[in-house]
C-alpha positions as a Markdown table, in Angstrom:
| # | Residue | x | y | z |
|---|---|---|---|---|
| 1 | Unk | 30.7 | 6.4 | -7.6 |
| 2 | Unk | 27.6 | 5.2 | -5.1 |
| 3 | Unk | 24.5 | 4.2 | -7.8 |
| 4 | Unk | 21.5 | 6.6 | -7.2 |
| 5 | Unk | 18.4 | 4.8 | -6.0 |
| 6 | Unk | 14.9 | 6.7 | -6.7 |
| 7 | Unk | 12.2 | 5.9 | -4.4 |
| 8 | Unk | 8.4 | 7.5 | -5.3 |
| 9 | Unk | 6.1 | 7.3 | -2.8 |
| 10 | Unk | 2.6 | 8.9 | -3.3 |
| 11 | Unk | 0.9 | 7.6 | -0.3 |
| 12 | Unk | 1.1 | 6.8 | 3.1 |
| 13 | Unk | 0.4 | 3.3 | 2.5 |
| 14 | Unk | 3.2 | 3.1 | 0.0 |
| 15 | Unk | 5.7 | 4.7 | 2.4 |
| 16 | Unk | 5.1 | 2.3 | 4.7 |
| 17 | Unk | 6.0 | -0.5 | 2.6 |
| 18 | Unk | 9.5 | 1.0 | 0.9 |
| 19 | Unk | 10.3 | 2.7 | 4.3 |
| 20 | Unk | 12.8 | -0.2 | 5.7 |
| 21 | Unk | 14.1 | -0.4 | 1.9 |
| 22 | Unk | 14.6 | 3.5 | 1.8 |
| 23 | Unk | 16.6 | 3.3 | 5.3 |
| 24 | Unk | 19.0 | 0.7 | 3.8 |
| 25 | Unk | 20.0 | 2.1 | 1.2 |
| 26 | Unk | 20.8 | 5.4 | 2.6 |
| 27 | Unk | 22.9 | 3.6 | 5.8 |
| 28 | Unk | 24.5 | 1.8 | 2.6 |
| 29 | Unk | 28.3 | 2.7 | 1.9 |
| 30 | Unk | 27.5 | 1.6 | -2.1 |
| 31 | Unk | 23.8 | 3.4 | -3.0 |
| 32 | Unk | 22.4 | 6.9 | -2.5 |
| 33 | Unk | 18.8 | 7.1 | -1.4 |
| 34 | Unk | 16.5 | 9.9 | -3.0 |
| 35 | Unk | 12.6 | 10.0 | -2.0 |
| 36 | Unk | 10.1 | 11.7 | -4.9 |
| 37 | Unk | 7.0 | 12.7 | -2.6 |
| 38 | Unk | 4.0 | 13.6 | -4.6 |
| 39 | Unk | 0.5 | 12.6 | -5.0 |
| 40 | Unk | -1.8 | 12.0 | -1.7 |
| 41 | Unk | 1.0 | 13.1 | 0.7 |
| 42 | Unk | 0.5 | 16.8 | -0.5 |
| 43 | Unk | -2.7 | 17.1 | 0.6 |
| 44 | Unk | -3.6 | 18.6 | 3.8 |
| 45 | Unk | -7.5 | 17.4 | 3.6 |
| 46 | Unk | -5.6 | 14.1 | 4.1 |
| 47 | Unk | -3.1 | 15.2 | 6.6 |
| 48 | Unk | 0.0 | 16.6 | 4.5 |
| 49 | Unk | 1.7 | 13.4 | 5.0 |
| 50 | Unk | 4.8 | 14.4 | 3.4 |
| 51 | Unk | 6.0 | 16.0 | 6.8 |
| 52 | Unk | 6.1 | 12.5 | 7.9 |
| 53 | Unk | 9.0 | 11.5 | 5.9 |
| 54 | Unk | 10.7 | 14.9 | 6.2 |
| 55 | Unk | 10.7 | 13.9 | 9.9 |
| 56 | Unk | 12.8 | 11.0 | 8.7 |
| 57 | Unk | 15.5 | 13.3 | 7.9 |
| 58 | Unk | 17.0 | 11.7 | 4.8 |
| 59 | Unk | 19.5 | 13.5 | 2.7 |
| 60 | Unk | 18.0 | 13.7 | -0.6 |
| 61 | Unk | 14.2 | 14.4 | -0.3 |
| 62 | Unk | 12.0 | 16.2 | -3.3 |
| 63 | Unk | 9.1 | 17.3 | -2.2 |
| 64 | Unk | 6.7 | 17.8 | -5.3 |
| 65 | Unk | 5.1 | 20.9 | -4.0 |
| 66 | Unk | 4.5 | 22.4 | -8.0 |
| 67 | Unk | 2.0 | 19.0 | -8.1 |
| 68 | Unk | -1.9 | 20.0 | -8.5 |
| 69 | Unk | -3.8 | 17.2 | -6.7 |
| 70 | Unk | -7.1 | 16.4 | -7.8 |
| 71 | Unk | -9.8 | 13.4 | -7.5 |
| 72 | Unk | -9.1 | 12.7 | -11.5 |
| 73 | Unk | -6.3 | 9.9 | -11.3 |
| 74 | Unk | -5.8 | 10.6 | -15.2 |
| 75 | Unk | -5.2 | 14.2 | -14.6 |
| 76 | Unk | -2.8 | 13.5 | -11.5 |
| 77 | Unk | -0.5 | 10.9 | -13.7 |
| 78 | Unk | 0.2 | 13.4 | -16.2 |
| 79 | Unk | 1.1 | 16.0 | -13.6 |
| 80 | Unk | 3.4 | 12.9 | -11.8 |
| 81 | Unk | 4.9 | 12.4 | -14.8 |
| 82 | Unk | 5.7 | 16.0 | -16.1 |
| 83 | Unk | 7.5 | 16.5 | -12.5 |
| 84 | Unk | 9.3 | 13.0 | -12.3 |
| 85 | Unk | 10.3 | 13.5 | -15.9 |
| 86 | Unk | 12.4 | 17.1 | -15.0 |
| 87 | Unk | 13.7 | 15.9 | -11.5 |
| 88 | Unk | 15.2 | 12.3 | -12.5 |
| 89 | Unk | 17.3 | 13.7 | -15.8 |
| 90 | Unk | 18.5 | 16.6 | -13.4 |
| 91 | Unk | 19.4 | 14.0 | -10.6 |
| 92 | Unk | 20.7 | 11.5 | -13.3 |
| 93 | Unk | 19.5 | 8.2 | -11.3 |
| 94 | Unk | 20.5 | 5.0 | -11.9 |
| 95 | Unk | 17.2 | 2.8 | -10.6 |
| 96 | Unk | 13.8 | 4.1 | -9.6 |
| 97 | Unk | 12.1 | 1.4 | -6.9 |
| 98 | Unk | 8.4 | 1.8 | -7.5 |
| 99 | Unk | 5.5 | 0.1 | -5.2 |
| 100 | Unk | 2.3 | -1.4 | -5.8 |
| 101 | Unk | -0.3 | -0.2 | -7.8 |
| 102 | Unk | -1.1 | 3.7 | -7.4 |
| 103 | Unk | -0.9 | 6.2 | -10.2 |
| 104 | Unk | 2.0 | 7.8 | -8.7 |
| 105 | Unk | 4.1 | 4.4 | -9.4 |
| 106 | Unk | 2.7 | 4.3 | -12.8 |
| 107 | Unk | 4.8 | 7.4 | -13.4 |
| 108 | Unk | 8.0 | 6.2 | -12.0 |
| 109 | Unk | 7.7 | 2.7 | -14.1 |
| 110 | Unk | 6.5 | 5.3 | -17.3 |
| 111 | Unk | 9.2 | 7.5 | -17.0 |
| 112 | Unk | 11.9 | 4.9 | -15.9 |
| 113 | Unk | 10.9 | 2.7 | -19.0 |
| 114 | Unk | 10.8 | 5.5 | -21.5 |
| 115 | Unk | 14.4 | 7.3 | -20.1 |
| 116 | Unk | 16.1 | 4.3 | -20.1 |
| 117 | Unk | 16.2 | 3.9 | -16.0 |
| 118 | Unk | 16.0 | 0.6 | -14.9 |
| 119 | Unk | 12.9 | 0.3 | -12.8 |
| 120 | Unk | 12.2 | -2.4 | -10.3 |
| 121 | Unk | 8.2 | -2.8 | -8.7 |
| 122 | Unk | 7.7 | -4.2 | -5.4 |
| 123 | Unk | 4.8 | -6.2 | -4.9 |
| 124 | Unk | 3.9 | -6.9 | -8.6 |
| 125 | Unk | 2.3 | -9.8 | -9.7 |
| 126 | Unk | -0.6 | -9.2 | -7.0 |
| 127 | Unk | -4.4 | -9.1 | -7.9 |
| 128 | Unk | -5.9 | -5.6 | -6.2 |
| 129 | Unk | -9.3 | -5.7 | -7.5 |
| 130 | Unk | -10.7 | -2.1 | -9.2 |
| 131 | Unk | -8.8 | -0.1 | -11.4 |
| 132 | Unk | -6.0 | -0.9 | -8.8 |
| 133 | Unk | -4.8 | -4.4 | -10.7 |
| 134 | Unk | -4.9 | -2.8 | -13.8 |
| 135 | Unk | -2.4 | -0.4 | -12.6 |
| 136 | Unk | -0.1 | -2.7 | -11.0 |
| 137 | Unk | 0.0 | -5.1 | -14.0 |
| 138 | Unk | 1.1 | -2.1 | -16.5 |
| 139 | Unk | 3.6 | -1.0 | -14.0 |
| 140 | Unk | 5.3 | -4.8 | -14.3 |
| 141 | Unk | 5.0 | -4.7 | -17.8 |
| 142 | Unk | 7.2 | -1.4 | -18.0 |
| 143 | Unk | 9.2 | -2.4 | -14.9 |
| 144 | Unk | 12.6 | -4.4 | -15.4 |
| 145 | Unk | 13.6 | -6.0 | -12.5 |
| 146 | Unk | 10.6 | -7.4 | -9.7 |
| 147 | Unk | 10.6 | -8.1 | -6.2 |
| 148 | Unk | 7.2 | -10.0 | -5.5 |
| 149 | Unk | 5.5 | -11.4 | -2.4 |
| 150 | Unk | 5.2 | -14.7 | -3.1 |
| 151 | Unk | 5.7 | -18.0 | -5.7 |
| 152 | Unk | 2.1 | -17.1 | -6.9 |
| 153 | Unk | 2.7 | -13.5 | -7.3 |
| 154 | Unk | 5.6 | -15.1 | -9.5 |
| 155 | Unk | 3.7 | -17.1 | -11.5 |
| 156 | Unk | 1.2 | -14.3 | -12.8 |
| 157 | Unk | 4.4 | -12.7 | -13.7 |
| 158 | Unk | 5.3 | -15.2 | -15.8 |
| 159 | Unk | 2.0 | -15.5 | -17.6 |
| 160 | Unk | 2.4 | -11.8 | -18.7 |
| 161 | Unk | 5.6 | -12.9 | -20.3 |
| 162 | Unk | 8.1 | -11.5 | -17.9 |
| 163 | Unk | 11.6 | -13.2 | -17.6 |
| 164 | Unk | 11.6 | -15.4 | -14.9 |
| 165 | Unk | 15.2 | -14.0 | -14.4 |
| 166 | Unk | 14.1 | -10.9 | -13.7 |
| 167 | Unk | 11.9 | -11.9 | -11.0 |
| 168 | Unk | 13.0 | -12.4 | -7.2 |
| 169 | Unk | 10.4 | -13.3 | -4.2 |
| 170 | Unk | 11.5 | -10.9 | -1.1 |
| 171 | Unk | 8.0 | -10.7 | 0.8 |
| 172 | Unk | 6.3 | -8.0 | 1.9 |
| 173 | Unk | 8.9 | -5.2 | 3.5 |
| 174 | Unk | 6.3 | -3.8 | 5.6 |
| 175 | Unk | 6.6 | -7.1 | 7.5 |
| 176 | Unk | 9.8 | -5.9 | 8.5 |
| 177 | Unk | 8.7 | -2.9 | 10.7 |
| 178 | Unk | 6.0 | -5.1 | 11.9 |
| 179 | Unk | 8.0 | -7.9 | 13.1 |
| 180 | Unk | 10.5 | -5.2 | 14.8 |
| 181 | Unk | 10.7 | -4.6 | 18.3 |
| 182 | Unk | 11.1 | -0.8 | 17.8 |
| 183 | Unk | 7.0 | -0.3 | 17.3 |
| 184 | Unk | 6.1 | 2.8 | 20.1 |
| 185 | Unk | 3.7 | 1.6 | 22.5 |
| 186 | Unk | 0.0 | 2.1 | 22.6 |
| 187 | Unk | -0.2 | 4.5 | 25.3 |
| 188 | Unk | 2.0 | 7.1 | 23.3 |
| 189 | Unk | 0.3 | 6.5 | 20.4 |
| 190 | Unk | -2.9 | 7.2 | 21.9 |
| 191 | Unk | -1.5 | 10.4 | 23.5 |
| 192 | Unk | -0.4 | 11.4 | 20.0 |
| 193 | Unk | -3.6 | 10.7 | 18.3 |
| 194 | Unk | -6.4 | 11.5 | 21.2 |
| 195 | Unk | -7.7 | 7.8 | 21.5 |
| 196 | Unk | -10.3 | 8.0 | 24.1 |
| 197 | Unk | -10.7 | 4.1 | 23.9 |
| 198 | Unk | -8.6 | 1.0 | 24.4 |
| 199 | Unk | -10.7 | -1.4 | 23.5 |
| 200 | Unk | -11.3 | -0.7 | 20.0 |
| 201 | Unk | -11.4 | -1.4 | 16.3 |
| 202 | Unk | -9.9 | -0.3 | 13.6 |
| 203 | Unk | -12.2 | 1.1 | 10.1 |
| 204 | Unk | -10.7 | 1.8 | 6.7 |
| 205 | Unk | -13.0 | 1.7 | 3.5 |
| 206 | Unk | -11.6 | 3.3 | -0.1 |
| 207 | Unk | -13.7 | 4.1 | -2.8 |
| 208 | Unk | -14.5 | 1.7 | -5.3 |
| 209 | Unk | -13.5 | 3.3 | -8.6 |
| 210 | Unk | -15.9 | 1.1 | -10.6 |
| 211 | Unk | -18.5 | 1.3 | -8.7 |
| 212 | Unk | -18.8 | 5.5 | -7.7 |
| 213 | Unk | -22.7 | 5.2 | -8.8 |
| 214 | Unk | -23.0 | 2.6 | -6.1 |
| 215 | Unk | -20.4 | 4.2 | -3.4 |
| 216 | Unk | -23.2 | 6.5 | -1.3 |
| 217 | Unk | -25.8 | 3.9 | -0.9 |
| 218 | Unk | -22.8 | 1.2 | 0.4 |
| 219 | Unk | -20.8 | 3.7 | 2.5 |
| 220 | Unk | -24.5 | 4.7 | 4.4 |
| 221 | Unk | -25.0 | 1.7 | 5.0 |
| 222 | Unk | -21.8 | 0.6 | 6.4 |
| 223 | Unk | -21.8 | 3.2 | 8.5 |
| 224 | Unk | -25.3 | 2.3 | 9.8 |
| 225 | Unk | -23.6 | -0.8 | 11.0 |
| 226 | Unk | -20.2 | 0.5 | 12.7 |
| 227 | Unk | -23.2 | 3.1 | 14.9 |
| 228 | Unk | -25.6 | 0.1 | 15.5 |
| 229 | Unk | -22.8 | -2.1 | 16.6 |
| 230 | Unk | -22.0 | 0.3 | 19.7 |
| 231 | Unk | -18.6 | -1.0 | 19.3 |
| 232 | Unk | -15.3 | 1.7 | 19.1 |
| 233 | Unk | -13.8 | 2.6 | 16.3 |
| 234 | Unk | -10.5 | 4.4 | 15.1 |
| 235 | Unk | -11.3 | 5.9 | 11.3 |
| 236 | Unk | -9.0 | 6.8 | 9.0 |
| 237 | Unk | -9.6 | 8.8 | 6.1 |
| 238 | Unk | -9.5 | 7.2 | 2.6 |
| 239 | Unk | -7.5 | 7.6 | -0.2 |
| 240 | Unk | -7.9 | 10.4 | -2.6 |
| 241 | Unk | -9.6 | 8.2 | -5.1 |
| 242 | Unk | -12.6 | 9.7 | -6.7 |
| 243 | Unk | -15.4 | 8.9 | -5.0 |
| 244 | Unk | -13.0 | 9.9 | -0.9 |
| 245 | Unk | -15.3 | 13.2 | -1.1 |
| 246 | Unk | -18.6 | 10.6 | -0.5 |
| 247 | Unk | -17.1 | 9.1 | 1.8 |
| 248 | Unk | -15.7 | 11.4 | 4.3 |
| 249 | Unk | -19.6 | 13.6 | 4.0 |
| 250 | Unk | -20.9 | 10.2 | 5.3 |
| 251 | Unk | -18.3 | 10.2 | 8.2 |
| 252 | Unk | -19.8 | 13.7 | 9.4 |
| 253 | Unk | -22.5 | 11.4 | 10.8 |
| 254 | Unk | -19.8 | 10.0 | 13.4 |
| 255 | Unk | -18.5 | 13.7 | 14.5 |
| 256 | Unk | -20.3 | 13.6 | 17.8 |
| 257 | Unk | -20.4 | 9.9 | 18.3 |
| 258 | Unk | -18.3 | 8.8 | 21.7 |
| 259 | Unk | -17.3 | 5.4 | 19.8 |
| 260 | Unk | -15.7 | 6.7 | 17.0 |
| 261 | Unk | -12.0 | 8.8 | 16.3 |
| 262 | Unk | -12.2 | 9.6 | 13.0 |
| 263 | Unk | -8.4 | 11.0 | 11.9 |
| 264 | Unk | -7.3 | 12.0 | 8.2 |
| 265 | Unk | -3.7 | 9.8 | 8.5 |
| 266 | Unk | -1.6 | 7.7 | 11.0 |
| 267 | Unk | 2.2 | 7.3 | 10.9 |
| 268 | Unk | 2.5 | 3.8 | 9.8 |
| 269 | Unk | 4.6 | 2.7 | 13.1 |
| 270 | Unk | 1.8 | 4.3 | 15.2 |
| 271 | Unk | -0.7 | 3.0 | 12.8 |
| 272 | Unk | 0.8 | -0.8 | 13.2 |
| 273 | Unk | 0.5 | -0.2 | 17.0 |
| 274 | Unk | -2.9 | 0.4 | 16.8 |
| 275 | Unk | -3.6 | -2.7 | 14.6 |
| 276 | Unk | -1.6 | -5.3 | 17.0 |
| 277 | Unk | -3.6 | -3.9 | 19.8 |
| 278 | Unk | -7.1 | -3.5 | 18.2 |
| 279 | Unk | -9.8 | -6.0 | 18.3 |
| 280 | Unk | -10.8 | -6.2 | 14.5 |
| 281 | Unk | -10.1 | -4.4 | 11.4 |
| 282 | Unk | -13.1 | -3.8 | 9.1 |
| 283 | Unk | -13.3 | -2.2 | 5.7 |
| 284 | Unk | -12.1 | -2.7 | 2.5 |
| 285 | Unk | -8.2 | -2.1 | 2.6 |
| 286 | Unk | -5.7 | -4.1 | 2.1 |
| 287 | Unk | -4.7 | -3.5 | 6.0 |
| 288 | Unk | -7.1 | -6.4 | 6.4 |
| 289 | Unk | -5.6 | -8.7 | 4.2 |
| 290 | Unk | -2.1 | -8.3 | 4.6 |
| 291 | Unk | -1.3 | -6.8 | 8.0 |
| 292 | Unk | -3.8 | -7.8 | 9.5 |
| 293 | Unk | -2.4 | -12.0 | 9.0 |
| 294 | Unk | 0.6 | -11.3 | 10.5 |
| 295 | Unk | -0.8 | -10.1 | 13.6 |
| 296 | Unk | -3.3 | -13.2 | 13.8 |
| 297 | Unk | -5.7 | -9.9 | 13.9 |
| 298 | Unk | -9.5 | -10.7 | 12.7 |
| 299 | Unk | -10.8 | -9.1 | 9.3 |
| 300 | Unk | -14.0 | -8.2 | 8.0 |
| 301 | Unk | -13.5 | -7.7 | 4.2 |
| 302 | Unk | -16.2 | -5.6 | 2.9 |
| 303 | Unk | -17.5 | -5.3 | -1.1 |
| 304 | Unk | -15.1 | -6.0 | -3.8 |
| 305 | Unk | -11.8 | -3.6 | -3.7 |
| 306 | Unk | -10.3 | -6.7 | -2.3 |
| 307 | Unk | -11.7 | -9.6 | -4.1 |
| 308 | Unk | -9.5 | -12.4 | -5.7 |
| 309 | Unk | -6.7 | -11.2 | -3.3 |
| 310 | Unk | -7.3 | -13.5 | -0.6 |
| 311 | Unk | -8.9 | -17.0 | -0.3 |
| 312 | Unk | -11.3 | -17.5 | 2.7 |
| 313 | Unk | -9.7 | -21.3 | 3.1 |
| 314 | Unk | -6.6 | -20.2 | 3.1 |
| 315 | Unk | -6.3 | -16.3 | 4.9 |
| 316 | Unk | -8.7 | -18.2 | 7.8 |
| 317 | Unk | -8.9 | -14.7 | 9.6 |
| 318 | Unk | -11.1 | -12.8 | 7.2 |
| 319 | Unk | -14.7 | -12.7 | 6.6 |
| 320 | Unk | -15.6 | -11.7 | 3.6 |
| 321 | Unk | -18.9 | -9.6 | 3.4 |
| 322 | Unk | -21.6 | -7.3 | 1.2 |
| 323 | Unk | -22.2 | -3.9 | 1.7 |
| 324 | Unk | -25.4 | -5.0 | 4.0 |
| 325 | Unk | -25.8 | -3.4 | 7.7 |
| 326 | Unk | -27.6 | -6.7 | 8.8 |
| 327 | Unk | -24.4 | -8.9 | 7.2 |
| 328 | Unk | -21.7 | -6.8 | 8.7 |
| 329 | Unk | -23.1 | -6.7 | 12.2 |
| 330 | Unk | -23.8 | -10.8 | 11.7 |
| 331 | Unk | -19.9 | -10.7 | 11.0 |
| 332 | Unk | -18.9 | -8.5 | 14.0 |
| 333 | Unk | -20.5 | -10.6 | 16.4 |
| 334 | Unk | -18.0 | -13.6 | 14.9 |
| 335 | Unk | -14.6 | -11.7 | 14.8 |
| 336 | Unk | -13.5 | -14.0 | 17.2 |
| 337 | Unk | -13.7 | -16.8 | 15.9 |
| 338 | Unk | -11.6 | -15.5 | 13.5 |
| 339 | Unk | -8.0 | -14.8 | 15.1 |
| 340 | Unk | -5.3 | -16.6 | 13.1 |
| 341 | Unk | -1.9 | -15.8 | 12.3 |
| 342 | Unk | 0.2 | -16.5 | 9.3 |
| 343 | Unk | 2.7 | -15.4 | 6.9 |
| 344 | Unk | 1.9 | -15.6 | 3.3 |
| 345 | Unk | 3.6 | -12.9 | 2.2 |
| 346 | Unk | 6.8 | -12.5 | 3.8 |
| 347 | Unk | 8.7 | -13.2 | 6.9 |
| 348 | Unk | 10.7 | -9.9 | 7.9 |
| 349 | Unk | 13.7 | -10.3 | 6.1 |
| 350 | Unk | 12.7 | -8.5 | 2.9 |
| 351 | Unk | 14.7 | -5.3 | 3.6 |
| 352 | Unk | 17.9 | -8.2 | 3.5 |
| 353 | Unk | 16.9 | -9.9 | 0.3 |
| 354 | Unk | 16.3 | -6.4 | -1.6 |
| 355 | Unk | 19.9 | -5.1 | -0.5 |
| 356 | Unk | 21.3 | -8.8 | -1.6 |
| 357 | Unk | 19.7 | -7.9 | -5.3 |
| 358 | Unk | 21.1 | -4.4 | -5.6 |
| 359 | Unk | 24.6 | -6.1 | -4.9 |
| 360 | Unk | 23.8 | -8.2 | -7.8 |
| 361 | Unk | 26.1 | -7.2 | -10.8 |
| 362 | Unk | 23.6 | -9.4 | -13.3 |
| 363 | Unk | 21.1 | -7.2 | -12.3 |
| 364 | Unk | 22.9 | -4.5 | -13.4 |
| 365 | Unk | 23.7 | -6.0 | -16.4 |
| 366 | Unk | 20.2 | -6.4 | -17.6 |
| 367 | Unk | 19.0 | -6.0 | -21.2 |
| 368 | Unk | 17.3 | -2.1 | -20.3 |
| 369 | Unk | 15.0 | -4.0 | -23.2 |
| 370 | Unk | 12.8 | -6.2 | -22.4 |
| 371 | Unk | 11.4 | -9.2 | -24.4 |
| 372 | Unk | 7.7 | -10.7 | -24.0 |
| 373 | Unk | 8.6 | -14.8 | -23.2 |
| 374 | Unk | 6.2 | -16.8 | -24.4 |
| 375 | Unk | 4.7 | -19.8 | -22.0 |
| 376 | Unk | 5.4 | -23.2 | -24.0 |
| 377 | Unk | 2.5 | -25.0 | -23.6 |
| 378 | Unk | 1.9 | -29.1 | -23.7 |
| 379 | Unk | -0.6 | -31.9 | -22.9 |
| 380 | Unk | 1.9 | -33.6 | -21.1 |
């Protein structure tokens, strides 16, 4: 009998990232793919992205439409994890993949752990900054099998007292898509999305979970920037954080503004398009620090959702900034000076590496309970 594979995506970042992984396993002759859509992707304020994965057409979709979504993240996991906990003991799965560090993979590691599912995280390991690292840390510590970026992403593992044999680097598989030759082109992707522009940049900024009390003095003045800057812009919504409501008032401002396209969600193929062909990102999403690399595309990092994830000496295409009108429009004057390419966290062939691992019989055979290992230390 084919093993059942669980994917839960809550957002349309995460989808990106498992999307390659998803379509393996269903072409697979050995696994069964099933998708659990919840969280942001039922939202139409943020464009009821879970019509972009029915588009997809995969055999075994669940659409949590019974889901209330709501800007409390507690609230939401305990609505995730009433609705994951009914579907996986009717479906009987045998793994649930979870991604990242949003609420909605919280609830797959939560329920995985506690149902005895063995749950592998992609992309743990990884310092997110906000409530966001928090998160992605408690879902490794309930996860049993991980598939990390990188040797560091490794290492922090390891000093949580995971099992380095539970622990494979496989990159990032949205590097896969990206590295593809099957992206559309711009033109189409313009057409689908009313881009006025094509010569442009790109603006994504999230709340800041930490700091809400701080979030409508920043975003105004961020936005003061992008207007004073005269450059264009394509503006995505955020993510249904608390705090989004704040920031997508302030993006009235830009309604009437010629330089600006302000759209609630992008496919992520269109979405990767846009990037390779865009002049800059700027904001505060991880776009910048990830995606951006690969496409030698330069970044303006603003505030601190991002901070500790990068090094400026080593990610030499982002500038790291406040939440200051005069220091952002200082740093779009520099962008290029800041085009660099590089590869720190993955070269394409993730979607090959994770298929190698679920062919793995000694990851099957994992202890379902885990053990915290301790890290000997010496003054040697």
């Amino acid at each position: 009998m084919k093993r059942k594979i669980l994917f839960i995506t809550g957002t349309r970042a995460d989808y990106g990232k498992i999307k390659s992984l998803i379509k393996a396993v269903e072409e697979s002759e050995d696994f069964e793919a099933y998708i659990f859509v919840s969280g942001m992707h039922l939202s139409k304020q943020f464009g009821s992205t879970y019509q972009e994965i029915q588009k997809d057409q995969y055999k075994n979709v669940y659409i949590a439409y019974g889901l209330t979504v709501t800007n409390d993240m507690s609230y939401n996991l305990g609505s995730v994890i009433c609705h994951l906990t009914n579907y996986v003991q009717r479906v009987e799965v045998d793994m649930i993949v979870v991604h990242g560090d949003r609420i909605d993979a919280l609830a797959g590691a939560i329920v995985g752990a506690i149902n005895n599912i063995r749950v592998a995280h992609i992309e743990g390991g990884e310092i997110s900054g906000t409530i966001d690292e928090s998160i992605r840390h408690a879902i490794s510590k309930f996860a049993h099998i991980h598939m990390v970026c990188n040797e560091d992403a490794k290492n922090r593992l390891i000093q949580l007292g995971e099992d380095c044999r539970r622990i494979y680097i496989v990159g990032s598989p949205d590097i896969d898509i990206m590295l593809s030759s099957t992206l559309p082109e711009f033109q189409l992707c313009a057409k689908r999305y009313d881009i006025p522009f094509d010569d442009y940049a790109i603006f994504m900024y999230h709340p800041v979970t930490t700091e809400c009390e701080y979030l409508s003095e920043n975003i105004r003045k961020v936005i003061d920037a992008l207007i004073m800057s005269k450059c264009n812009y394509i503006v995505v919504y955020p993510n249904n954080d608390s705090g989004s409501e704040i920031i997508l008032n302030e993006y009235k401002r830009l309604e009437k503004n010629k330089h600006f396209r302000v759209i609630p969600s992008i496919r992520f193929e269109y979405f990767l398009t846009f990037l390779k062909d865009s002049n800059f990102i700027i904001g505060n999403s991880s776009a910048g620090i990830r995606e951006s690399e690969v496409y030698g595309i330069p970044a303006i990092d603003i505030g601190n959702r991002q901070k500790g994830r990068y090094n400026l000496e080593k990610n030499k295409n982002i500038q790291s900034v406040r939440e200051d009108t005069k220091d952002i429009l200082n740093a779009i004057c520099r962008v290029e000076n800041y085009r660099y390419k590089a590869k720190h966290f993955g070269f394409g062939d993730s979607t090959k590496k994770f298929m190698n691992i679920l062919y793995k019989e000694e990851v099957w055979n994992l202890d379902i309970q885990k053990k915290f290992v301790d890290l000997r230390w010496s003054n040697d």
